[in-house]
VOGU-3710 file (C-alpha; in Angstrom, 3 decimals, decimal comma):
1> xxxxxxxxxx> 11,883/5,450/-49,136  12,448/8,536/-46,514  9,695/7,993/-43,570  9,293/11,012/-41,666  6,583/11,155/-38,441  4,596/13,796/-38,020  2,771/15,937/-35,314  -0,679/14,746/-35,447  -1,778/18,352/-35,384  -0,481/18,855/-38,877
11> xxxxxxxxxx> -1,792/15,736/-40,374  -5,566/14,974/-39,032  -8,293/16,414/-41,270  -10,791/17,430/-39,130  -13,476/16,943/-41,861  -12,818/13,205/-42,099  -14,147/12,616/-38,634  -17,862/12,182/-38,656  -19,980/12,951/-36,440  -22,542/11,316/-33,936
21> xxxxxxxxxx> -26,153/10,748/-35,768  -27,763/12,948/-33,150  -28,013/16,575/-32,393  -24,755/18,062/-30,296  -23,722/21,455/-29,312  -19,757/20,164/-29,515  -17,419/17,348/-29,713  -14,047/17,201/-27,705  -12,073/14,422/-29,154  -9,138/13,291/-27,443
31> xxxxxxxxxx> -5,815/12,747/-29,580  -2,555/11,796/-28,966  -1,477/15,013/-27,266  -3,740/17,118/-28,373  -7,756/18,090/-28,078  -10,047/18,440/-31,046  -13,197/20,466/-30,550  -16,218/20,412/-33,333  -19,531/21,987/-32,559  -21,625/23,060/-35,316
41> xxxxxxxxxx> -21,616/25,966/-37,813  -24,599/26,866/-40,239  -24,971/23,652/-42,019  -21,481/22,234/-41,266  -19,407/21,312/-38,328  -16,230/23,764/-38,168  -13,195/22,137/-35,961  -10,722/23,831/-33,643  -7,929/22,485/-31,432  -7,588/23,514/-27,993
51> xxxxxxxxxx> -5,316/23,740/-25,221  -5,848/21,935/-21,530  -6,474/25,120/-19,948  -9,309/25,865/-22,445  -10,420/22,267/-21,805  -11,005/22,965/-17,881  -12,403/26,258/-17,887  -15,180/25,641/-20,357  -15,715/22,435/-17,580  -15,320/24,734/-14,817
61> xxxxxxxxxx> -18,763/26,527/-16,434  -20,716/23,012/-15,453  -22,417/23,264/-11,832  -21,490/20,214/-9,294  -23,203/20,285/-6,157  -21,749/17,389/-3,793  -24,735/17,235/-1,417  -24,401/17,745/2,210  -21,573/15,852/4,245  -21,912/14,176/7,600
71> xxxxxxxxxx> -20,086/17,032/10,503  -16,896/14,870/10,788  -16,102/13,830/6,786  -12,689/15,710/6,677  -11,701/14,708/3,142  -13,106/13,403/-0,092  -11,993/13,321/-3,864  -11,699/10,545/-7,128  -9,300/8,383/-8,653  -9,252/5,452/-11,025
81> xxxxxxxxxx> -11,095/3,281/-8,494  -14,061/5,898/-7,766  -14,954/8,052/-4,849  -13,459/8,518/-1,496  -13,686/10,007/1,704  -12,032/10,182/4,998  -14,625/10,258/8,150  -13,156/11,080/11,403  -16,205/11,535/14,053  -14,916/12,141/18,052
91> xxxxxxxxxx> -15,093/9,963/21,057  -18,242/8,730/21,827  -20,658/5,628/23,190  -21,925/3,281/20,741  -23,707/0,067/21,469  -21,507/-3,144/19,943  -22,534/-6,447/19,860  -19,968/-9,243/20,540  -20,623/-13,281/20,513  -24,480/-11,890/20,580
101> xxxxxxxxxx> -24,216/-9,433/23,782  -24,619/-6,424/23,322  -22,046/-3,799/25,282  -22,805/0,105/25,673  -19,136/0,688/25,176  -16,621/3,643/24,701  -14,883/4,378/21,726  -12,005/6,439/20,510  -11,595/9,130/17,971  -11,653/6,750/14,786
111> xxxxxxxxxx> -10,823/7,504/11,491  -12,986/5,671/8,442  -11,398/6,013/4,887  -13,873/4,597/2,014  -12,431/4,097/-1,576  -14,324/2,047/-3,985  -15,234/-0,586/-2,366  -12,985/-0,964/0,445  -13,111/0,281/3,961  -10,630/0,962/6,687
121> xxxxxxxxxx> -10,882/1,797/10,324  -8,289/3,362/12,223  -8,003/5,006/16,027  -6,519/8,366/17,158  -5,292/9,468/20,619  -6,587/13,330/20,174  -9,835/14,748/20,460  -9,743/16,716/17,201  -8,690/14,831/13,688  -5,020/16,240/12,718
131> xxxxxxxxxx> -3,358/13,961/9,471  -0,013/14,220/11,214  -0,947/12,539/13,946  -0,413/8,570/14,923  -2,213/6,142/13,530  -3,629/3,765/15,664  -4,858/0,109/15,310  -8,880/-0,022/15,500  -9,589/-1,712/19,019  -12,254/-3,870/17,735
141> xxxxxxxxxx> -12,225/-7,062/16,346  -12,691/-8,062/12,465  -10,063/-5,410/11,569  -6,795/-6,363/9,905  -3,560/-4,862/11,125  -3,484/-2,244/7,802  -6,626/-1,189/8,774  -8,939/-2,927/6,385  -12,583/-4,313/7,511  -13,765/-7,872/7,107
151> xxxxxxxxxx> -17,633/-7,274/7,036  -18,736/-10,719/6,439  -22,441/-10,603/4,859  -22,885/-6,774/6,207  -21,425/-5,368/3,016  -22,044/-1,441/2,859  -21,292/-1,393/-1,298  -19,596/1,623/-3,113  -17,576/4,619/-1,312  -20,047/7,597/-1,458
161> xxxxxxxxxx> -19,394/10,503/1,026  -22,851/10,993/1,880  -23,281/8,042/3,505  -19,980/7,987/5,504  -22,107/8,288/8,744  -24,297/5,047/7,689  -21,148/3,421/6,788  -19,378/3,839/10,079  -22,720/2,996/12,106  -22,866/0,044/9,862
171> xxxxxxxxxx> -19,497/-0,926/11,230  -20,459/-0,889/15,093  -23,478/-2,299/14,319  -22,215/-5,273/12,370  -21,879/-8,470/14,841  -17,983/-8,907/16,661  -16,771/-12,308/16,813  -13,105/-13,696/17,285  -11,631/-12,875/13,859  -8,942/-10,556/14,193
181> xxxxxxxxxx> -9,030/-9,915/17,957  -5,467/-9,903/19,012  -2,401/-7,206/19,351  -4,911/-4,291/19,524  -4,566/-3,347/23,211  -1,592/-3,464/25,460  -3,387/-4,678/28,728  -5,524/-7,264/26,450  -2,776/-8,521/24,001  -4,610/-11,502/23,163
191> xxxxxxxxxx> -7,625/-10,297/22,476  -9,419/-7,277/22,302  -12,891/-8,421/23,272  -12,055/-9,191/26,567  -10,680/-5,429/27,101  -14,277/-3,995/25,948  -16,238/-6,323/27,867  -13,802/-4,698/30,482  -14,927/-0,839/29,644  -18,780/-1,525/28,941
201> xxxxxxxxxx> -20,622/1,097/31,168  -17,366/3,436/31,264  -17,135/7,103/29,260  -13,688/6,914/28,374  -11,814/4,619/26,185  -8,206/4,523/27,373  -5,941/6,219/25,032  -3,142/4,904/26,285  -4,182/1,221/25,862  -3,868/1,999/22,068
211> xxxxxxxxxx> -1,796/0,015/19,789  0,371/2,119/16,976  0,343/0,747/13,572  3,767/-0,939/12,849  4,993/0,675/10,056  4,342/4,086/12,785  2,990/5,871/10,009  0,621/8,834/10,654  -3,256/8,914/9,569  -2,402/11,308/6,735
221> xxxxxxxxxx> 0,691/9,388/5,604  -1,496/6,054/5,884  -4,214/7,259/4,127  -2,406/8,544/1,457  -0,567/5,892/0,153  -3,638/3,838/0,498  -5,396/6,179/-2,374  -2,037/6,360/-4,509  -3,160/4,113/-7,623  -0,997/1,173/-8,388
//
């Protein structure tokens, strides 16, 4: 017997799908290659394909309003494992708490990067955010050398880029202990507590006490192969 294959635009018979038992304006279907659209026509349901381009502008027609951003969120966008955003706020003071004491402390530009449900922390030497720029390794402890943040119980859920500010306060707020305190400053090699106890009441954090990341990627280079999905 000759077996032939065919394009499954030629052999689907649109009338032999059925459709939902409630009232629609239209039906994409997604096929093999193709996309199937059935909205209804007097007392039927009439049945069109349609190209990709079709596809996107009738979506295009749907309003999305993001909500406003915290001044600093440079970045944000979806993949397969949900939302993300990049957060990059300037130099400032932030009260920290380490081993229970709490230290007004300075801290460098830092960069946060949510995505699904994991968070990363990273430092910068400039003032402004620029993705082709150094990373850096966070000075604080309870950060692993890639970047990613061991929160312990102070788990801030999903990535959302509204809350990228609450996140990152979150993070300075959260308790510093001696996990993951060494090779994040040159002068305190050991471990990184000791250099903030050092700079508690100070403006400035010392950019040239930063550690770069290994690999000596930039942020942008960093952060983007941390949202390619594997």
């Amino acid at each position: 017997m000759l077996q032939t294959t065919c394009d499954p635009i030629m052999v689907i018979d649109p009338a032999s799908i059925r459709p939902p038992e409630f009232k629609v304006n239209g039906i994409l279907y997604f096929l093999e290659g193709h996309f199937l659209f059935r909205y209804p026509d007097g007392d039927g349901m009439s049945s069109k394909f349609v190209t990709v381009a079709d596809v996107m502008a009738a979506i295009h027609h749907v309003e999305i309003d993001s909500g406003w951003f915290a001044a600093g969120t440079v970045r944000t966008g979806r993949n397969a494992n949900g939302l993300w955003y990049v957060y990059s706020p300037p130099a400032q003071n932030a009260t920290i708490i380490i081993d229970g004491e709490s230290l007004l402390v300075p801290l460098p530009r830092t960069v946060l990067l949510g995505t699904g449900l994991n968070y990363y922390v990273w430092a910068l030497h400039s003032k402004h955010f620029d993705p082709g720029e150094r990373a850096y390794k966070a000075p604080f402890p309870n950060v692993n050398d890639n970047g990613s943040v061991c929160w312990g119980s102070n788990t801030p859920g999903e990535a959302s880029p509204g809350k990228a500010r609450q996140v990152w306060e979150l993070f300075f707020a959260s308790p510093f202990n001696d996990h993951l305190v060494n090779g994040k400053s040159k002068k305190c090699e050991k471990d990184i507590r000791s250099q903030l106890r050092s700079l508690a009441g100070t403006h400035t954090y010392p950019a040239n006490d930063l550690v770069p990341l290994a690999n000596g990627f930039t942020i942008g280079r960093v952060i983007d192969s941390l949202l390619e999905v594997r």
